[in-house]
N, C-alpha and C positions, 0 to 999 in steps of 0.2 A: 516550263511554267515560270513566269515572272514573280519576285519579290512580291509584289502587289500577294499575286494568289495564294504562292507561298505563306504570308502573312495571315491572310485569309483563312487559311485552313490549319493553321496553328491557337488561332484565337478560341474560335467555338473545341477544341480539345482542352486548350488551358482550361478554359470558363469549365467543361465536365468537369475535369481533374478537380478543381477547385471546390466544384457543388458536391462533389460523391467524398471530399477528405471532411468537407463541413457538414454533413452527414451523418458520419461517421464520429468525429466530434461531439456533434449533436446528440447521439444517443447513449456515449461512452457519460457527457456532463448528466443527463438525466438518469440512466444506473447508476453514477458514483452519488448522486445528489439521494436517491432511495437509500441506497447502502449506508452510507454518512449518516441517514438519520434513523435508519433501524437498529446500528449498532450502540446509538445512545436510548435510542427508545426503550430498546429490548432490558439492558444495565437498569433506566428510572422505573419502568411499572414492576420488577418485577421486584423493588425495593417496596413500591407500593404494597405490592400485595405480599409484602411479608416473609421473603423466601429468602433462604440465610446467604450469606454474604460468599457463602463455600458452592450453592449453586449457581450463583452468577456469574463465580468465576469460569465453572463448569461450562455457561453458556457460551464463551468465547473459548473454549478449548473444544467442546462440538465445532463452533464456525469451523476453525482452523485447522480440525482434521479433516471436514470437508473438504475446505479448500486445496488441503495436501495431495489429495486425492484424485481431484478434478484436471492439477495443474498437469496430470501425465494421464491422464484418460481423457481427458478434453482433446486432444489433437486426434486420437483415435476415434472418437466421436465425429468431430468433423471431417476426416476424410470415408467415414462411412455413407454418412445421411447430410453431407455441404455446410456452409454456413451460417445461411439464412433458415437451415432446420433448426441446426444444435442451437442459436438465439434464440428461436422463439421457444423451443423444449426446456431451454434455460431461467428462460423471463418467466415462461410459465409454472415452473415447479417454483421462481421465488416468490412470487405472487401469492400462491397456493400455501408454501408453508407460511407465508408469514397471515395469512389469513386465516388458518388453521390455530395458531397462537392466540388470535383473536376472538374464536369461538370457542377453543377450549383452554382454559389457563390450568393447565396440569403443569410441575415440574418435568414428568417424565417425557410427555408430549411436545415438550417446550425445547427438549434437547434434541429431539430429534429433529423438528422442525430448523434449528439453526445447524445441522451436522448439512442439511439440504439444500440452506438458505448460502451457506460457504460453498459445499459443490458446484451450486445454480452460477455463484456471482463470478470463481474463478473460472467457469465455463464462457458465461459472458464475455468476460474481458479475453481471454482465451481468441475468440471469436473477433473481435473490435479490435485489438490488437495484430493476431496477425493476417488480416486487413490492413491495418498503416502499415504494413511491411511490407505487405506486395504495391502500396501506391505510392509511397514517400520517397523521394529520390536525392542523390545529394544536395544540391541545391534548396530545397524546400524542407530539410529534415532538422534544422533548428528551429523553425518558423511553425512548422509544424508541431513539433514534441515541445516546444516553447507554452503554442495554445494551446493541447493537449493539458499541461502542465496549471496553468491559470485557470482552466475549465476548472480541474480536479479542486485546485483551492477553493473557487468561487460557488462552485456545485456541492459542496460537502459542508463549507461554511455557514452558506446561505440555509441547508437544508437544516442546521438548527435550529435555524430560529421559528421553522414551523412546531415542534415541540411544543414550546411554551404559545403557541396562540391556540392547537386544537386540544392542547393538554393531554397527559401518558393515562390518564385512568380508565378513558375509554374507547369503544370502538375506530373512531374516527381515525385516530394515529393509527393503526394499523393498516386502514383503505386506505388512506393516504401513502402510505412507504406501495401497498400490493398495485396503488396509483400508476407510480412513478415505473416500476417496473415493466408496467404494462404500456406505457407512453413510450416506452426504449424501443418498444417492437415499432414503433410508427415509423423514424424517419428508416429506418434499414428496411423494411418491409417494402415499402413506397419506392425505394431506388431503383434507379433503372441501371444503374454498376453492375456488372459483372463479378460473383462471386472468384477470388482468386485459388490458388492450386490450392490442397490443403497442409499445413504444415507437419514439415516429417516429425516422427517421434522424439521426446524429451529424453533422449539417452541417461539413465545416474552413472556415474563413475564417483564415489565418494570417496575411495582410496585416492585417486588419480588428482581429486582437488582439494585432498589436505595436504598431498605434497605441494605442489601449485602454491595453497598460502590457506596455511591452519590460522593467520588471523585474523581472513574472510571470514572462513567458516566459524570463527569462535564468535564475532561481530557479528555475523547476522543470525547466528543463535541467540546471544545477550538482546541484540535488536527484538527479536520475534517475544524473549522473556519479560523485556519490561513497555518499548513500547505496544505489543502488541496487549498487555496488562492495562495500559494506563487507556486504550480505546474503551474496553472493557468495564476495569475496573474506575477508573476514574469519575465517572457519573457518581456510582456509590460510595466515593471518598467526598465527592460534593455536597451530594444530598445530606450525609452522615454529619458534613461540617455544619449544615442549616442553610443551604445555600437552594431559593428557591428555582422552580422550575426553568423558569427563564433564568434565572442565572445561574445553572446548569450548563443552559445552551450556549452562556459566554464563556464559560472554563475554557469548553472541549473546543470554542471558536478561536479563543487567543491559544490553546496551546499547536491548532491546526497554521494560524497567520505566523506564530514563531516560526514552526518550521519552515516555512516559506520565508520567512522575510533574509534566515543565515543561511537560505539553501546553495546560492550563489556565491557569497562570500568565502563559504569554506571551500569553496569548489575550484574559484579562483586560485586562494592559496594550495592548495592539493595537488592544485597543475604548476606551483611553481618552486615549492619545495617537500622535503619527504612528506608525502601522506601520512607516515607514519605517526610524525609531529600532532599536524592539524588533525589528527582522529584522537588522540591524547587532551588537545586541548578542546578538543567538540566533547569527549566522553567527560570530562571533567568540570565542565561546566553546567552537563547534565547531571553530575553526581552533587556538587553542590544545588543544584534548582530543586532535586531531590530532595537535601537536605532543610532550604529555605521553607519549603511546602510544609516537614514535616511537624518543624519547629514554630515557623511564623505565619505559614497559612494562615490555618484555621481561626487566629485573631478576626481576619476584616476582609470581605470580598473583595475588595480591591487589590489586598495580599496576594490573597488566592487566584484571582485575575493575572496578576504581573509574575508568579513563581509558575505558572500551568505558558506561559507565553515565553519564558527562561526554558523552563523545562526542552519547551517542543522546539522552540530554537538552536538548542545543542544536541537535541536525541535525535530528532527524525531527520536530519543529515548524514548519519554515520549509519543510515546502509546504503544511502548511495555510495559514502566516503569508502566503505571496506568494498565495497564491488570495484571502484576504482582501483585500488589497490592490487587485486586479485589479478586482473583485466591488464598490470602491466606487467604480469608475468606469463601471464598466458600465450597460447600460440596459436595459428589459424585453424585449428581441427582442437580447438577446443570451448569455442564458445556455448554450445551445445551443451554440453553437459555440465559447465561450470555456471549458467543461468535456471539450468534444473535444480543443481546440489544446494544452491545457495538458496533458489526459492526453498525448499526444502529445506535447508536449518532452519530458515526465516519461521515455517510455518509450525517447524517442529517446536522452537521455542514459543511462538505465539498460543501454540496447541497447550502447553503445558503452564504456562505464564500468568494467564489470569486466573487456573486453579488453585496455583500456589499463593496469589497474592492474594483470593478470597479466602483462603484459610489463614492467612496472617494478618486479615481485618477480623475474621472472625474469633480468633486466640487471643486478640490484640486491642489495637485501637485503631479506626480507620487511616488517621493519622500517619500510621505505621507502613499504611503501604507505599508512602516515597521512601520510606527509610528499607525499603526491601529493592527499589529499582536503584539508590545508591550503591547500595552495598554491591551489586550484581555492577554493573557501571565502574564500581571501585576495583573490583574483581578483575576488569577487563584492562584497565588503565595497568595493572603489573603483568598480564600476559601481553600487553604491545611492547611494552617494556623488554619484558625477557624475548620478544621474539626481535626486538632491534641490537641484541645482542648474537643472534644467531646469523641473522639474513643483510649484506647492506642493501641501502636505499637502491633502486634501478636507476639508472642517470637520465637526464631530462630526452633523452635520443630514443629513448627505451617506452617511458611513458607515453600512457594516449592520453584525450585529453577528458577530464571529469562531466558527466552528464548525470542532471536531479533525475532519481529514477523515482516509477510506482512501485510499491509492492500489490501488484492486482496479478501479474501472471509473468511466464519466464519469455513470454514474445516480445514485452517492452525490451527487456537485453540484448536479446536477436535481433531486432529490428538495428542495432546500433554495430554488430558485430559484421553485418551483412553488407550494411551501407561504408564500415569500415574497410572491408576488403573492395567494393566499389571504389575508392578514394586512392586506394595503393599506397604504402606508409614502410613503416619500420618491420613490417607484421605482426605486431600486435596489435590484437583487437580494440577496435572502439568498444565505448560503450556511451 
């Protein structure tokens, strides 16, 4: 076969490759765009309708045990009934409860429906993810988890600002989010891809990864307690300020573009000197934006604006920063269960996080609840402390190099740990 042909028959394979990862893209930006705007939907009407400050939080502590749930019964799932079943079983039950919400506004029915709406989504991503694992290769796997990455921003962003045009009080927001869900099933349904193997099971070892590095595991617990609180709860610290509808939707949009905008920055540094440092100075800028909020917010939206865009700039770094961390002591028969454990503190503190922080609006002042994600933040800044007295830094031979994670499921980590051993290094895993 000549070059010529050769050629030839390389193209129409890229061009597949290309259409089935944008695909795939495609339906992950249109879930996280429902998701992104269910999770503030759900926080604004139910302020609306009057339900105290201690059930709201309750409602993001359903999500997140769902989701803890799914993240190790989802791969079971899918290698029972394939891919493109467990998605649309997925889209369908989120669809369903959040339309359920819509028809009945019970507290009690309210919980349950987001205990489903968390299984459904970590199912999804579950599903979408490990797919880019079996197509992404080294060469395309910055480029790829790059777009991936700006989807997620743009797709969660954008999706607030439908809030304030069809407004929380009525039906509408709700087909809207059961919408979006149901749009996810189109482009994966429609593919002509081939579903890939199904992924083995999420082993736990949580002895095995506190030796490893307890100040992963204590980071992406604080992670899971306050940002997973401020998704949550944060709508209800807005509204509580006077802060209308649509400007609601710009809190939770600058504190999403903060994180984005220092995701790189601390990453950079992270890869060039101790992590330990840059996670110090990431958590301590979050503890002060805390404290900005609690004190100056509530003066002038514009406050509130620039303290929620500090905030998300130094918080929602530092679970990528502590998985990096984790990741440079690890070793090749351990990625597996160190992207389990960790999703797992994550979800465990997310589960528990906006309970606690709706009962200290509720005892309190809403105000009060940056003054509870400082504290926890402050808390964290002396256990890195004391654990830099136990452990040194690993030397730059030893580190891998830093990647902006999701927290949607433990396949985004695999996907990094796999392509790492494709690469052949120091043996320690990427991420």
């Amino acid at each position: 076969m000549s070059d010529q042909d050769s050629g030839a028959s390389k193209k129409p394979t890229q061009l597949s490759e290309a259409s089935g990862l944008a695909t795939l893209i495609l339906s992950a930006g249109i879930l996280l765009a429902g998701n992104g705007l269910q999770v503030t939907m759900v926080s604004v009407r139910a302020n609306l309708e009057g339900f105290p400050s201690l059930f709201i939080g309750a409602t993001g502590t359903a999500y997140y045990t769902g989701f803890a749930v799914a993240c190790f019964l989802a791969p079971r799932l899918i290698a029972r009934a394939g891919h493109i079943r467990v998605f649309g079983a997925m889209a369908a039950l989120a669809a369903i409860s959040t339309l359920c919400m819509a028809i009945w506004v019970e507290p009690l029915l309210w919980l349950v429906a987001r205990v489903a709406t968390g299984f459904a989504f970590a199912g999804l991503s579950t599903v979408i993810e490990s797919w880019l694992n079996a197509r992404v290769t080294r060469e395309n796997r910055a480029r790829v988890f790059s777009i991936y990455r700006v989807v997620d921003l743009g797709a969660v962003t954008g999706a607030q600002f439908l809030l304030p045009l069809f407004g929380a009080g009525g039906f509408e927001i709700f087909a809207v989010v059961a919408v979006f869900f149901c749009m996810a099933l189109i482009p994966i349904s429609l593919s002509r891809q081939d579903s890939p193997a199904p992924p083995s099971d999420l082993n736990l070892n949580p002895r095995r990864i506190w030796k490893l590095s307890p100040l992963a595991c204590v980071g992406c617990l604080t992670i899971g307690l306050t940002n997973g609180a401020f998704r949550i709860m944060g709508p209800v610290y807005a509204t509580e300020s006077g802060l209308a509808v649509e400007q609601v939707a710009l809190f939770i949009s600058a504190g999403i573009v903060g994180g984005a905008a220092l995701q790189y920055p601390f990453g950079w540094l992270s890869d060039r000197f101790d992590r330990r440092k840059i996670v110090i100075v990431a958590t301590a800028g979050a503890t002060l934006a805390g404290l900005f909020l609690t004190f100056l917010g509530g003066e002038r939206a514009e406050m509130m604006y620039l303290g929620a865009f500090l905030f998300g700039a130094f918080a929602i770094p530092l679970y990528s920063l502590s998985v990096a961390h984790a990741n440079d002591f690890a070793g090749p028969g351990d990625y597996v269960a160190l992207s389990a454990t960790l999703t797992l503190s994550f979800a465990l503190g997310a589960a528990v996080g906006p309970a606690i922080a709706g009962q200290v609006i509720a005892l309190t002042d809403p105000r009060y609840f940056f003054t509870y994600t400082s504290v926890l933040h402050g808390s964290f800044i002396l256990f890195v402390l004391y654990r830099m007295t136990r452990r040194r830094s690993p030397g730059s031979d030893q580190k891998g190099k830093y990647t902006p994670l999701l927290r949607t499921s433990p396949m985004h980590i695999r996907v990094f740990k796999r392509l790492k051993g494709e690469e052949g290094g120091n043996g320690a895993p990427g991420r």
